[in-house]
PyMOL commands that place a pseudoatom at each C-alpha (Angstrom):
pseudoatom trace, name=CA, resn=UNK, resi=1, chain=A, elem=C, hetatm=0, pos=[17.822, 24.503, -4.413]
pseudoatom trace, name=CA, resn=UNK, resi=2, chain=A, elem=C, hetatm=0, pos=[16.706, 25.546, -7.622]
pseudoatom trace, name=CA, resn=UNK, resi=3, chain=A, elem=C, hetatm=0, pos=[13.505, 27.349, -7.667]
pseudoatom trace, name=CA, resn=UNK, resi=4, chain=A, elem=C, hetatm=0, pos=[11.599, 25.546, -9.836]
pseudoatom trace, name=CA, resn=UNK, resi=5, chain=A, elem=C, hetatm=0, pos=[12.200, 22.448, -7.913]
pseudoatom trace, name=CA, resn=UNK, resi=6, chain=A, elem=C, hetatm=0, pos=[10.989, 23.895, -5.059]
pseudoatom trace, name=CA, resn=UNK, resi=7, chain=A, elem=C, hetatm=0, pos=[7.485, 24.706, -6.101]
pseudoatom trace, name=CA, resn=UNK, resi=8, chain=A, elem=C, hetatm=0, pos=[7.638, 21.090, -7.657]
pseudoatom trace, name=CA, resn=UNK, resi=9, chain=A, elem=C, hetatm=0, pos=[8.208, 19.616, -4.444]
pseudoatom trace, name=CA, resn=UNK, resi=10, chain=A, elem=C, hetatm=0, pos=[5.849, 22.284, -2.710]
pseudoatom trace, name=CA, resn=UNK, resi=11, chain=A, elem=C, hetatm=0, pos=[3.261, 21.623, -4.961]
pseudoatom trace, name=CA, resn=UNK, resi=12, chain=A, elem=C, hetatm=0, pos=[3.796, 17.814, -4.597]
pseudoatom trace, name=CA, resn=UNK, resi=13, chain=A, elem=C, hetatm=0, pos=[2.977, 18.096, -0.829]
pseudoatom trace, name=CA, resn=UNK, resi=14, chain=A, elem=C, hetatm=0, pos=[5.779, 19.650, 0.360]
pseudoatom trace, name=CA, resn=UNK, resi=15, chain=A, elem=C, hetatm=0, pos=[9.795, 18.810, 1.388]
pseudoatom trace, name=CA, resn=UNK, resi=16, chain=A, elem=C, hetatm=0, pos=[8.215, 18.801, 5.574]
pseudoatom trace, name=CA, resn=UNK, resi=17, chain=A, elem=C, hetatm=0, pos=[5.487, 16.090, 5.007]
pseudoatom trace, name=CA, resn=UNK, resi=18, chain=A, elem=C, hetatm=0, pos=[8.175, 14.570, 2.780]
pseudoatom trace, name=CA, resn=UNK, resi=19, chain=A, elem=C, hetatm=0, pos=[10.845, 14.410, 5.635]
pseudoatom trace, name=CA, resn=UNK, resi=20, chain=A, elem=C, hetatm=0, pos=[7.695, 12.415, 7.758]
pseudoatom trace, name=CA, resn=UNK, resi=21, chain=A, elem=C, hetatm=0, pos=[7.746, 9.595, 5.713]
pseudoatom trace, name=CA, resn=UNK, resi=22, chain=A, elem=C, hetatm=0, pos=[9.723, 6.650, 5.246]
pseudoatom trace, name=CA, resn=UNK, resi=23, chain=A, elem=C, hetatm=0, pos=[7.922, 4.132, 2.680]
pseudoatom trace, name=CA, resn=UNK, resi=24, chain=A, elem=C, hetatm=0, pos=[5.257, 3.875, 0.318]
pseudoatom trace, name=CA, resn=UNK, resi=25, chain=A, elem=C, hetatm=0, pos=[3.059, 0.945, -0.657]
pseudoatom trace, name=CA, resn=UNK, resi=26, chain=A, elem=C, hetatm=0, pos=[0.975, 1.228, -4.343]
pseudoatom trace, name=CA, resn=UNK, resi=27, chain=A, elem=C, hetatm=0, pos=[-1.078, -0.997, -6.286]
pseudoatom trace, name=CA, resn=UNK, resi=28, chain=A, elem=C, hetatm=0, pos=[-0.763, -0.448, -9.442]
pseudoatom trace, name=CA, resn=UNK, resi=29, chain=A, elem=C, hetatm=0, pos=[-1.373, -2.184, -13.105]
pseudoatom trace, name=CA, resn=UNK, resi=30, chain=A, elem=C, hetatm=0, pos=[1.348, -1.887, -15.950]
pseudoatom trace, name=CA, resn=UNK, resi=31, chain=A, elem=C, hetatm=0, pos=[0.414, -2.666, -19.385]
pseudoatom trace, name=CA, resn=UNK, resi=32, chain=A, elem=C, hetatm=0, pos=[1.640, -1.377, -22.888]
pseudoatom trace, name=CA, resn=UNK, resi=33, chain=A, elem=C, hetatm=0, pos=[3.360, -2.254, -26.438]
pseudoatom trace, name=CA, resn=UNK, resi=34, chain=A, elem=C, hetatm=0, pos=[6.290, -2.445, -25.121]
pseudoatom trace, name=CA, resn=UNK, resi=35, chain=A, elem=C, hetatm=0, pos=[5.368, -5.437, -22.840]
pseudoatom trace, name=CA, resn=UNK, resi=36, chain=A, elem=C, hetatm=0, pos=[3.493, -6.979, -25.515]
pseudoatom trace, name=CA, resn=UNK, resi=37, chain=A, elem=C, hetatm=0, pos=[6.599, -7.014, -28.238]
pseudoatom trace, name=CA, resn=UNK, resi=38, chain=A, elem=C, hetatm=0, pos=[8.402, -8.426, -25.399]
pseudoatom trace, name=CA, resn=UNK, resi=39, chain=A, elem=C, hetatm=0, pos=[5.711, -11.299, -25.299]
pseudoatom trace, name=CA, resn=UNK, resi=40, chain=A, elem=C, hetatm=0, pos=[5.713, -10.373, -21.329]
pseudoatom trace, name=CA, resn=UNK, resi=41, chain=A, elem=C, hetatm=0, pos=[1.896, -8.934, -21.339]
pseudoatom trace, name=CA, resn=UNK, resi=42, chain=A, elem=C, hetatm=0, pos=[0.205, -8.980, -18.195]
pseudoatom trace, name=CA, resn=UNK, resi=43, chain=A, elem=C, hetatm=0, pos=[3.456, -9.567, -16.270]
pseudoatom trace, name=CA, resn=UNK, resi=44, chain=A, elem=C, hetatm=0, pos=[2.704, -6.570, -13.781]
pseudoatom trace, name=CA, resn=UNK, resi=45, chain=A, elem=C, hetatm=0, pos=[-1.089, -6.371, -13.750]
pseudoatom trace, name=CA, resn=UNK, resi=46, chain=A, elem=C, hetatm=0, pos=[-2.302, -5.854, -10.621]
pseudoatom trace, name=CA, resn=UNK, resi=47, chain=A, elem=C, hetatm=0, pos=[0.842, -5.579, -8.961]
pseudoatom trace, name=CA, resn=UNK, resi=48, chain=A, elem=C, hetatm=0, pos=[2.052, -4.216, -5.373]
pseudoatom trace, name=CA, resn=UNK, resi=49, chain=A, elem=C, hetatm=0, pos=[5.100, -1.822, -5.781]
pseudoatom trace, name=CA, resn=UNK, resi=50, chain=A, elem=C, hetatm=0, pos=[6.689, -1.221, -1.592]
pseudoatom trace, name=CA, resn=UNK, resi=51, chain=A, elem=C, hetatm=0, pos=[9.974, 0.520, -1.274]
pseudoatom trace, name=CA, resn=UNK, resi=52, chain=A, elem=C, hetatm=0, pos=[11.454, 3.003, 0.812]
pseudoatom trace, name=CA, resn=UNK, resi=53, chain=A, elem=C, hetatm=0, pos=[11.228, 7.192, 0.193]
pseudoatom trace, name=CA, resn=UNK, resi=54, chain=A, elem=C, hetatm=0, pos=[15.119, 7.388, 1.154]
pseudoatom trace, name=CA, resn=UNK, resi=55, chain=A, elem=C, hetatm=0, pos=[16.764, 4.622, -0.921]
pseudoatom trace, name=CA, resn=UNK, resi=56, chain=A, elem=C, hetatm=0, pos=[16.010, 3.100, -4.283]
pseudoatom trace, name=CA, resn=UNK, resi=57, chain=A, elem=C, hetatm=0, pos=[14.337, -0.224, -3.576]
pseudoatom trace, name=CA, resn=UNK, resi=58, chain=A, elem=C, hetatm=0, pos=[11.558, -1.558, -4.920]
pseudoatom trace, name=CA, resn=UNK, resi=59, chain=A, elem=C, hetatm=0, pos=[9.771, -4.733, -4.349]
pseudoatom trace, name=CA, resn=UNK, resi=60, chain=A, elem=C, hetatm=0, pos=[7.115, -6.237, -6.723]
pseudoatom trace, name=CA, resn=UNK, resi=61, chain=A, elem=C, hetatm=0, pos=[5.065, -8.688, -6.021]
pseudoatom trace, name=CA, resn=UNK, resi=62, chain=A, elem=C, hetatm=0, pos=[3.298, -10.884, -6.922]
pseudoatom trace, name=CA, resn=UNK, resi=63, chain=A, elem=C, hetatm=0, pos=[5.998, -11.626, -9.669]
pseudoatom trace, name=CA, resn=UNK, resi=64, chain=A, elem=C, hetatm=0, pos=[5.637, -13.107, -12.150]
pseudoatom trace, name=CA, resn=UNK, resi=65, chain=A, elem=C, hetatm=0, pos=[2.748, -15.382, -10.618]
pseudoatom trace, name=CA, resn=UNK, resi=66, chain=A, elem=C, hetatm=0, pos=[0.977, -15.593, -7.055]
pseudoatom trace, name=CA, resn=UNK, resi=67, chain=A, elem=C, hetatm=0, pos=[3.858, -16.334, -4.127]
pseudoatom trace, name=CA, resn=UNK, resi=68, chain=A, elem=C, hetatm=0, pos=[6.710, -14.895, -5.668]
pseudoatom trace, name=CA, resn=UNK, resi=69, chain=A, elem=C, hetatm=0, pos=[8.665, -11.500, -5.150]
pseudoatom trace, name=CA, resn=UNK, resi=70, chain=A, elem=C, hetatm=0, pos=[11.008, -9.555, -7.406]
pseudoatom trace, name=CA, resn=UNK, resi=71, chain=A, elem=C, hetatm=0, pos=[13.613, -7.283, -6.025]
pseudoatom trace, name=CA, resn=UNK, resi=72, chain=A, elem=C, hetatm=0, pos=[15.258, -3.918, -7.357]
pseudoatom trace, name=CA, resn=UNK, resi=73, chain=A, elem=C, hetatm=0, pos=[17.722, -2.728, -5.159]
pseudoatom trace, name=CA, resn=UNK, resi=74, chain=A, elem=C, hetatm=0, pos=[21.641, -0.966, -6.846]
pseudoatom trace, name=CA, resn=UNK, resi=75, chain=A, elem=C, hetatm=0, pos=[23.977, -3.862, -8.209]
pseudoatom trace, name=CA, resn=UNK, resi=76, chain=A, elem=C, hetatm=0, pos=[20.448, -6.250, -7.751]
pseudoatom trace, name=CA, resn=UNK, resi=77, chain=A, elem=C, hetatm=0, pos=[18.220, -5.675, -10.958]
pseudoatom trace, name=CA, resn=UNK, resi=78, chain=A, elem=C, hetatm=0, pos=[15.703, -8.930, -11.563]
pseudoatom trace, name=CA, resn=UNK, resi=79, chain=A, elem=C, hetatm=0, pos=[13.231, -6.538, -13.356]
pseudoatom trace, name=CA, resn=UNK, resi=80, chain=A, elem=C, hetatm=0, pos=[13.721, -3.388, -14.911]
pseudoatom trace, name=CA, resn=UNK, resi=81, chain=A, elem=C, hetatm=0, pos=[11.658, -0.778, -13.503]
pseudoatom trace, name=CA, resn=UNK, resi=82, chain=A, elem=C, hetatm=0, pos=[11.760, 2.880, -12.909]
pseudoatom trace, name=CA, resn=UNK, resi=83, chain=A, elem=C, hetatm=0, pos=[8.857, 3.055, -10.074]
pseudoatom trace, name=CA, resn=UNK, resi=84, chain=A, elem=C, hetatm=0, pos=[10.632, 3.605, -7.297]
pseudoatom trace, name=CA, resn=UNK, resi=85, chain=A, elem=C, hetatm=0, pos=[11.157, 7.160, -8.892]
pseudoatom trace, name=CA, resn=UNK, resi=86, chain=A, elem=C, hetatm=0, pos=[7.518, 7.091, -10.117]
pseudoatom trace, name=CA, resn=UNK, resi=87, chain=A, elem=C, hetatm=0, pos=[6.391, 7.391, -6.583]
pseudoatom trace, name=CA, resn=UNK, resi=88, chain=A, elem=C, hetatm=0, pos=[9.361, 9.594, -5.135]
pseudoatom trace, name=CA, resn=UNK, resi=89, chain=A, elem=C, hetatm=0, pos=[9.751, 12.039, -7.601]
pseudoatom trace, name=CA, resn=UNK, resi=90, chain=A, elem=C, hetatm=0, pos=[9.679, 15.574, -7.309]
pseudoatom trace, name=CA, resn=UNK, resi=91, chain=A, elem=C, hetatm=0, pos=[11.226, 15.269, -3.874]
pseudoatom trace, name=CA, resn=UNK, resi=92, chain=A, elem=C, hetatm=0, pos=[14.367, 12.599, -4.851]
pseudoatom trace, name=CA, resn=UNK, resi=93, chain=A, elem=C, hetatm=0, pos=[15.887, 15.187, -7.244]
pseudoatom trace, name=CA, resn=UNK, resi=94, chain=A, elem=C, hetatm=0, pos=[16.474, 17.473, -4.148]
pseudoatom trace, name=CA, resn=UNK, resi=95, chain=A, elem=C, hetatm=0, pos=[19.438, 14.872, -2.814]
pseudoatom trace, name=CA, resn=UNK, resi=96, chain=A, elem=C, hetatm=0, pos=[22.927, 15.737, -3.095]
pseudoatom trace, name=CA, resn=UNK, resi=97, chain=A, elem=C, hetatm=0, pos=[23.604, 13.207, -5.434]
pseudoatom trace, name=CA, resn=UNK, resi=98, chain=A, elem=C, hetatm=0, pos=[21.154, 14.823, -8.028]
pseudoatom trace, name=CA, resn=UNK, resi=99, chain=A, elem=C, hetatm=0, pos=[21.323, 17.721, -10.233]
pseudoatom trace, name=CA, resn=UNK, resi=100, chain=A, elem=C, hetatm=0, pos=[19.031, 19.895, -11.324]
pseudoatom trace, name=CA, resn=UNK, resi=101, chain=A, elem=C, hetatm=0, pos=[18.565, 23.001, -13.348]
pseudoatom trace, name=CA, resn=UNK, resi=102, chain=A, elem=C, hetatm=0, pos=[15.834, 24.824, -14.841]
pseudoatom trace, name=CA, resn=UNK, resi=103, chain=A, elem=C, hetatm=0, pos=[16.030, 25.120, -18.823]
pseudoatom trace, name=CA, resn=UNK, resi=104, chain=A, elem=C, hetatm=0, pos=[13.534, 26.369, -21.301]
pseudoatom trace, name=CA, resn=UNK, resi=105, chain=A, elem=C, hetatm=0, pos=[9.826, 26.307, -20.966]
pseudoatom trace, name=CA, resn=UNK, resi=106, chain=A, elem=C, hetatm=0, pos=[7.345, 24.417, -22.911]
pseudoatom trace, name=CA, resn=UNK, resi=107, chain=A, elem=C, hetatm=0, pos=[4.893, 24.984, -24.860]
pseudoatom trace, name=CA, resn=UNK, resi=108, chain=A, elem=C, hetatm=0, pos=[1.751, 22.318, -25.365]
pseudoatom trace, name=CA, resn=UNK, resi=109, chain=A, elem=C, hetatm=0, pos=[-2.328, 22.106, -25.509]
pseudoatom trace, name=CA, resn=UNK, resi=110, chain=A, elem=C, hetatm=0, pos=[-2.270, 26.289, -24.726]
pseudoatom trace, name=CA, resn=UNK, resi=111, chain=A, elem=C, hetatm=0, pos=[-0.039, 25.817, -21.865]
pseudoatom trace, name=CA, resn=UNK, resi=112, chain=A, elem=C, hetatm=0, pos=[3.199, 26.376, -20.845]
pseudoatom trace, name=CA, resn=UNK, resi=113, chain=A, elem=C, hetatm=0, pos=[5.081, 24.386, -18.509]
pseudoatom trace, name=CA, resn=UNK, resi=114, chain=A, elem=C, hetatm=0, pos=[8.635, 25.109, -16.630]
pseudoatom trace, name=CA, resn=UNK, resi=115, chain=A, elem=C, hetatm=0, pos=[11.748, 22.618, -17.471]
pseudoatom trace, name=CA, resn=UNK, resi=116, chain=A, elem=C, hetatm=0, pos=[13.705, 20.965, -15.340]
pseudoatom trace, name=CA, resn=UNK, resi=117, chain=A, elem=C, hetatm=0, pos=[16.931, 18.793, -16.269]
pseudoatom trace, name=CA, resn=UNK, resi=118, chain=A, elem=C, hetatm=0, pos=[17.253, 16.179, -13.975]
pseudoatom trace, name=CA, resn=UNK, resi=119, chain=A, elem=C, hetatm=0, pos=[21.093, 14.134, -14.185]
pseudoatom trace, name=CA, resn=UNK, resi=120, chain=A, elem=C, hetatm=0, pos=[20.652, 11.212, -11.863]
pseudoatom trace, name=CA, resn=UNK, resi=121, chain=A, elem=C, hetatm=0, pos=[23.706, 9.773, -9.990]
pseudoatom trace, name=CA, resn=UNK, resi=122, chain=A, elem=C, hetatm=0, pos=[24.765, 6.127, -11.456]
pseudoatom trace, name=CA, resn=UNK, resi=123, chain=A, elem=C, hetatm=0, pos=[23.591, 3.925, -8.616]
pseudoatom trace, name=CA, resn=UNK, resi=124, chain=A, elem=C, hetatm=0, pos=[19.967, 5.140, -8.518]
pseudoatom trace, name=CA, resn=UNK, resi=125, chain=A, elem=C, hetatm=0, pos=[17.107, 3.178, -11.812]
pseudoatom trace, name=CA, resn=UNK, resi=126, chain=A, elem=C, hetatm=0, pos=[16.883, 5.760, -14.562]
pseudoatom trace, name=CA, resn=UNK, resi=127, chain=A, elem=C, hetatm=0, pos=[15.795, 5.010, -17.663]
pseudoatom trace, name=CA, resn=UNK, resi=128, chain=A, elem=C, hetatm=0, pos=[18.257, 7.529, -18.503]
pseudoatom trace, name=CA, resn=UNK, resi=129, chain=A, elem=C, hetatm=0, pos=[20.868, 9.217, -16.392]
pseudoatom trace, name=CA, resn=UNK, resi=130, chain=A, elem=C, hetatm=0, pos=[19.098, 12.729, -17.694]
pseudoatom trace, name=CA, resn=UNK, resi=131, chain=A, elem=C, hetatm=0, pos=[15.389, 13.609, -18.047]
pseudoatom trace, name=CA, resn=UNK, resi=132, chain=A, elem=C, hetatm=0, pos=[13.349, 16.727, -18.741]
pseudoatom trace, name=CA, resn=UNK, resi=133, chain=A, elem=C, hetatm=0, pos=[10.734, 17.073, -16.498]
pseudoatom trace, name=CA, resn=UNK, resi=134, chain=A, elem=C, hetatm=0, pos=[7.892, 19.974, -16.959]
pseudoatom trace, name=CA, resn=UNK, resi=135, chain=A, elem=C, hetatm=0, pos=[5.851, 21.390, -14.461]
pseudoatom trace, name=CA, resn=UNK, resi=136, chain=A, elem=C, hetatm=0, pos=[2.813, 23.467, -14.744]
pseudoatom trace, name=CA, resn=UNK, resi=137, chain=A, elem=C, hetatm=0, pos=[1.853, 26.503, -12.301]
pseudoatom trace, name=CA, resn=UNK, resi=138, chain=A, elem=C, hetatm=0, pos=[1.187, 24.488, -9.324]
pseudoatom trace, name=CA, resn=UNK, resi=139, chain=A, elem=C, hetatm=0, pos=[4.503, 22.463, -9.361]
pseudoatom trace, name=CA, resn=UNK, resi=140, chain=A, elem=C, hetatm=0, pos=[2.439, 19.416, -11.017]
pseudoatom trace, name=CA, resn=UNK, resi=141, chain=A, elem=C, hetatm=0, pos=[4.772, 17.410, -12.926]
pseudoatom trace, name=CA, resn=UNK, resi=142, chain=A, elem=C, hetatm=0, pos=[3.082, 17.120, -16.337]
pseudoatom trace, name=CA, resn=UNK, resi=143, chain=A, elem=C, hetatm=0, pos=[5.384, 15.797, -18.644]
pseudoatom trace, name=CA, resn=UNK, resi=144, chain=A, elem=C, hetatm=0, pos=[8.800, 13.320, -18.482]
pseudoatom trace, name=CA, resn=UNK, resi=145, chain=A, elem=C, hetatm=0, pos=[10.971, 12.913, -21.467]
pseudoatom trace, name=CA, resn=UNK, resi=146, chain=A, elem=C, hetatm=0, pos=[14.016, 10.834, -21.498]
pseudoatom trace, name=CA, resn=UNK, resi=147, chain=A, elem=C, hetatm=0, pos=[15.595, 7.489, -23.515]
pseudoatom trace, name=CA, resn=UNK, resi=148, chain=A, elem=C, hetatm=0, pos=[12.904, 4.928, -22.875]
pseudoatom trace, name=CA, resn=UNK, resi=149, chain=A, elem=C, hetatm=0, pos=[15.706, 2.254, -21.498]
pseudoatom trace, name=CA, resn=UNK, resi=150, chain=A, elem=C, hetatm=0, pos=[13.109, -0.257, -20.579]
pseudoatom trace, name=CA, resn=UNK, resi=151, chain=A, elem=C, hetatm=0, pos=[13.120, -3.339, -23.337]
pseudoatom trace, name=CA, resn=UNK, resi=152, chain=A, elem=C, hetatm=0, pos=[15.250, -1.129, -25.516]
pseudoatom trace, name=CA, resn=UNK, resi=153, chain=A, elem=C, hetatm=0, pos=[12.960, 1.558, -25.915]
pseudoatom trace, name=CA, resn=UNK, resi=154, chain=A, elem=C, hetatm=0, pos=[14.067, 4.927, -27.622]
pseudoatom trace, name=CA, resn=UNK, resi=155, chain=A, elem=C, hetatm=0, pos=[13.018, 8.615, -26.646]
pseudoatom trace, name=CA, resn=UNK, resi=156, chain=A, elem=C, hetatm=0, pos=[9.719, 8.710, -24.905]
pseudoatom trace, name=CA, resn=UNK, resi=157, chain=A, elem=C, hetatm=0, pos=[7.086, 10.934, -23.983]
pseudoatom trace, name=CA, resn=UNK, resi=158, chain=A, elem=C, hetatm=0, pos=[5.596, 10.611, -20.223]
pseudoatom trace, name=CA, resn=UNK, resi=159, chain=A, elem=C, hetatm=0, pos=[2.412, 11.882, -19.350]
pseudoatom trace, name=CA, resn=UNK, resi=160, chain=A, elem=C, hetatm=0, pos=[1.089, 11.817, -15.307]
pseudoatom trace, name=CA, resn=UNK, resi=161, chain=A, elem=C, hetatm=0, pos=[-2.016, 12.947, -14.812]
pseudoatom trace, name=CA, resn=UNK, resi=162, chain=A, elem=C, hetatm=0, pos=[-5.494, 12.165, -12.758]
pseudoatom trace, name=CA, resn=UNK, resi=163, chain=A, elem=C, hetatm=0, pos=[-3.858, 13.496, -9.350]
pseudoatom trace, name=CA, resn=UNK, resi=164, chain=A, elem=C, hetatm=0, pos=[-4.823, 12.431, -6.159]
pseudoatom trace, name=CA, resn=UNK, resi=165, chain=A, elem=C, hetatm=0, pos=[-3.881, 12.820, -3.023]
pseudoatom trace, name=CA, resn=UNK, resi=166, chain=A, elem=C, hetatm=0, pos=[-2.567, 10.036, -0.795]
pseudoatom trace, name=CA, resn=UNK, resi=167, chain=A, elem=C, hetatm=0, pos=[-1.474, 11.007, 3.167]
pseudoatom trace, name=CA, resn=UNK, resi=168, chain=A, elem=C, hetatm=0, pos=[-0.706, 14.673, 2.012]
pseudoatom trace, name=CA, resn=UNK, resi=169, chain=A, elem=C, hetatm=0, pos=[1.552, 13.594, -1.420]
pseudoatom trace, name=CA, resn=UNK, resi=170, chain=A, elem=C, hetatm=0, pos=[-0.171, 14.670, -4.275]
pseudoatom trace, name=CA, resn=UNK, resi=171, chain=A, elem=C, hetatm=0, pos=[0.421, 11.505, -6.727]
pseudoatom trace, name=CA, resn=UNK, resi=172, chain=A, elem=C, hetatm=0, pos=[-0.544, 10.878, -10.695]
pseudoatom trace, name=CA, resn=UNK, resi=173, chain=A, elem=C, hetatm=0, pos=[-2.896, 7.588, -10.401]
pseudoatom trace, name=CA, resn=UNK, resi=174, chain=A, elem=C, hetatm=0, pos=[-2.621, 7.955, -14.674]
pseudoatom trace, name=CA, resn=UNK, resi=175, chain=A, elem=C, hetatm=0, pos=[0.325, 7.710, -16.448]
pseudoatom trace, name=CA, resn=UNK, resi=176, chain=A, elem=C, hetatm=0, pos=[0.748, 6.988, -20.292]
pseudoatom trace, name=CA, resn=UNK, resi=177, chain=A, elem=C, hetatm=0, pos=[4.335, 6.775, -22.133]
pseudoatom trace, name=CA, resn=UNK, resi=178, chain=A, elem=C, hetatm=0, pos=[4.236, 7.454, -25.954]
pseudoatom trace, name=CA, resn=UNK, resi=179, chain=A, elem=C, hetatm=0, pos=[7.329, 6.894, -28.337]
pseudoatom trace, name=CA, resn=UNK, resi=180, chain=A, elem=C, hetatm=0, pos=[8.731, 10.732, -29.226]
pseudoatom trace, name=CA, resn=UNK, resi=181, chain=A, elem=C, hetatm=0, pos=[9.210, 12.069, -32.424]
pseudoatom trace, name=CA, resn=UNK, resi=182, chain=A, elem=C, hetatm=0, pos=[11.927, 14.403, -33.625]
pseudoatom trace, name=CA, resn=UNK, resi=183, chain=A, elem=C, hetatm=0, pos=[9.897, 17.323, -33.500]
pseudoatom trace, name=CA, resn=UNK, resi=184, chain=A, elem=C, hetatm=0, pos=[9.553, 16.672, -29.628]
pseudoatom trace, name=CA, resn=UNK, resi=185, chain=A, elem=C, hetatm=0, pos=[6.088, 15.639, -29.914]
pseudoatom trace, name=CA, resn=UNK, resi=186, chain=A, elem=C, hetatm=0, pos=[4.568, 12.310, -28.711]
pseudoatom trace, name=CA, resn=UNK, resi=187, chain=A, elem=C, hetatm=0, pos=[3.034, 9.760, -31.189]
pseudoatom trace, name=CA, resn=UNK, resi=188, chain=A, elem=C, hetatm=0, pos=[0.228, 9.149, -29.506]
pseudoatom trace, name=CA, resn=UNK, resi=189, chain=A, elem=C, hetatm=0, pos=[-1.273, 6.658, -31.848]
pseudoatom trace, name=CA, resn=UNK, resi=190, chain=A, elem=C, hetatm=0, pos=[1.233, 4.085, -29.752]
pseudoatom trace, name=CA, resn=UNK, resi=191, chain=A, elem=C, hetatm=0, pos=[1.131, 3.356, -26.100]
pseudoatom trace, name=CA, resn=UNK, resi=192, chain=A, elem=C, hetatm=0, pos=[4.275, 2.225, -24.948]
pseudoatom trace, name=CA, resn=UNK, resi=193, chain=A, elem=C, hetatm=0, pos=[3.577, 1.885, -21.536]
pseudoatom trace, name=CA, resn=UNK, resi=194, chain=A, elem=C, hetatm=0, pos=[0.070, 2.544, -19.653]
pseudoatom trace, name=CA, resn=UNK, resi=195, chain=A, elem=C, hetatm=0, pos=[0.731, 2.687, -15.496]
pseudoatom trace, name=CA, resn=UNK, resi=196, chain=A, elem=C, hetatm=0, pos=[-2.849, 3.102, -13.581]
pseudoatom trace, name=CA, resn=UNK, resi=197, chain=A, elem=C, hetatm=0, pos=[-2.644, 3.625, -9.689]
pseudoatom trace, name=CA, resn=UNK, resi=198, chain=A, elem=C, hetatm=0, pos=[-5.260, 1.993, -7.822]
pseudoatom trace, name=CA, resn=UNK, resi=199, chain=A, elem=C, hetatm=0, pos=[-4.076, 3.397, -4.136]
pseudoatom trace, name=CA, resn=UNK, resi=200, chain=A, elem=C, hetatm=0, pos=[-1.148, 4.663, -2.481]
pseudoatom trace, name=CA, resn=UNK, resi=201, chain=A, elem=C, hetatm=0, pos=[-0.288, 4.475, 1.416]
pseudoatom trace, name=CA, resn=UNK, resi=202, chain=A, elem=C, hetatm=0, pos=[2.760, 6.238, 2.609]
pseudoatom trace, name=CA, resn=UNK, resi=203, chain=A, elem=C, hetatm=0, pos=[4.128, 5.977, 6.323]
for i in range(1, 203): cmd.bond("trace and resi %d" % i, "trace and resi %d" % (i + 1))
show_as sticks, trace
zoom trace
């Protein structure tokens, strides 16, 4: 395993509590520009994401009113989503299926954060087969860049932050997605997409 992703995955709680758990249940509340062009706003406020740790599924509800359930499962895509990885990630990119590598750091706000490029296998959501993902000293994922995929987005700047800690995984309850320009650097004048966490139960 490559060492960087282990101190990801250590700092996220650890590959042994990982190998404890088998699902995860979140409320969350999705919001953004990119929702809004799409003259979809408010389709998944105050929404329940509930999938297992092992496999991508994901199951959204209530979608898109009271009563009804969306599905994401490979080869079975009613709504685009990448939170089944939101919720899984350091510890998914450890599978077989997965590659990962560290590249070069970088630098932003006085810090400087470790690189990892992350190629996800074809059957798993991505919003792009490969993302960047860059950790700070205590294996906190702090930034995500990849082709924003959802609504026909382009490249994209995540940011988790505000982490809490939820049955011994350490998860971002903040996240914020800004369009990137070609000098690497978010535009943070536009929110593409704006992901609060209200709770998190894992079992």
């Amino acid at each position: 395993m490559d060492e960087l992703l282990k101190l990801a995955i250590d700092g996220h709680g650890g590959a042994r509590r990982w190998a404890q758990l088998s699902g995860f249940r979140a409320g969350v509340c999705v919001s953004g520009a990119i929702w809004d062009a799409a003259g979809q706003a408010g389709l998944l406020e105050g929404v329940v994401l509930e999938g297992p740790t092992a496999v991508p599924r994901l199951t959204i509800t209530p979608v898109p009113r009271p009563g009804l359930r969306a599905t994401w499962e490979p080869g079975r895509q009613i709504i685009e989503t990448a939170g089944w990885s939101w919720f899984t990630a350091p510890f998914v990119f450890a599978r077989e299926d997965f590659a990962a590598e560290e590249t070069w750091p970088w630098r932003e706000d006085g810090e400087v954060w470790r690189a990892l490029l992350v190629t996800y296998p074809d059957p798993v959501a991505a919003q792009h087969r490969q993302q960047t993902c860059y950790f700070d000293r205590a294996g906190l994922l702090r930034r995500l860049d990849c082709q924003a995929g959802i609504l026909g987005g382009g490249a994209a700047v995540h940011y988790p932050s505000c982490y809490r800690e939820f049955g011994g995984i350490m998860v971002p309850t903040r996240r914020r997605v800004h369009p990137r320009g070609p000098d690497g650097l978010p535009l943070r004048d536009t929110v593409s997409l704006a992901v609060d966490v209200s709770f998190v139960t894992f079992w």
